[in-house]
C-alpha positions in Angstrom: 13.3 48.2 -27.9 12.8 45.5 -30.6 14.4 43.0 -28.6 12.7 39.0 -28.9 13.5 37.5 -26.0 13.5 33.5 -26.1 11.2 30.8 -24.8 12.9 27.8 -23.7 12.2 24.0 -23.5 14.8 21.8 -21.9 14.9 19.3 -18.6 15.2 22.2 -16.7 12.0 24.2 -17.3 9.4 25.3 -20.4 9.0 28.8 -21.0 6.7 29.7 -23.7 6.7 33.3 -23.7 6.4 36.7 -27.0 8.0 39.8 -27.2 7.4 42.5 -29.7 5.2 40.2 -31.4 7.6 37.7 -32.3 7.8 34.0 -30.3 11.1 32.3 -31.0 11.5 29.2 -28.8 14.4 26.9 -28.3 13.8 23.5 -28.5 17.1 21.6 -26.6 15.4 18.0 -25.6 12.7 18.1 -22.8 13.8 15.3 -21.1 17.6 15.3 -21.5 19.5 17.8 -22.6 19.9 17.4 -26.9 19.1 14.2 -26.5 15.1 14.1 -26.9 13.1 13.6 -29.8 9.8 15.3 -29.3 6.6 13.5 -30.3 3.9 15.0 -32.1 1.8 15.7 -29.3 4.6 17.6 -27.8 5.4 19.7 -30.6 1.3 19.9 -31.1 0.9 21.5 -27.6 3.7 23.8 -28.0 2.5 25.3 -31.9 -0.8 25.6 -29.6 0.6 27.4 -27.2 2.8 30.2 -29.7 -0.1 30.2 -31.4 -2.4 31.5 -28.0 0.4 34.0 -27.6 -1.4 35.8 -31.2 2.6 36.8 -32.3 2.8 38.2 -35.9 5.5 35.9 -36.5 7.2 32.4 -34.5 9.6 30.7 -35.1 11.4 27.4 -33.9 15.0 26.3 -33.6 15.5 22.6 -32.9 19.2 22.9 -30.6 19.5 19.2 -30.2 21.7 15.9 -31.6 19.0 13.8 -32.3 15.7 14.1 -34.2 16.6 17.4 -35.5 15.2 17.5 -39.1 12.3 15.1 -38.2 10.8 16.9 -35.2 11.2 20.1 -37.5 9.1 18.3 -40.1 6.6 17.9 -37.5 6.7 21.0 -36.0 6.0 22.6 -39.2 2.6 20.4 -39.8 1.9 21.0 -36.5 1.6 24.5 -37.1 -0.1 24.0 -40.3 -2.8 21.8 -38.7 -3.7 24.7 -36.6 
């Protein structure tokens, strides 16, 4: 069908999930909603867990107020690290 559906993180729930080979997850605050700035062990276990999911491609969108750019940054080494 070609449709990604998205994995979620926010105070509700985390949903880490791939379709058609592609992992896109929404990063909205874990423990408030865009109003979390993720540590590097948090964005180290979830680069570890898209990259268990053996995608051809993942990608991140940081949908928060605070932290944005920085926990981006981070997400990105985190993934490089791997």
């Amino acid at each position: 069908m070609g449709m990604t559906l998205v994995s979620v993180d926010c105070p509700d729930f985390r949903w880490v999930m791939s379709t058609s080979g592609v992992s896109y997850l929404r990063f909205h605050g874990h423990m408030e909603w865009y109003a979390h700035t993720y540590g590097d062990g948090e964005l180290t276990e979830f680069a570890e867990r898209q990259r268990a999911l053996g995608c051809d491609r993942n990608y991140a969108f940081f949908n928060k107020d605070t932290g944005m750019l920085e926990n981006a940054r981070s997400c990105g080494s985190a993934w490089l690290a791997l």
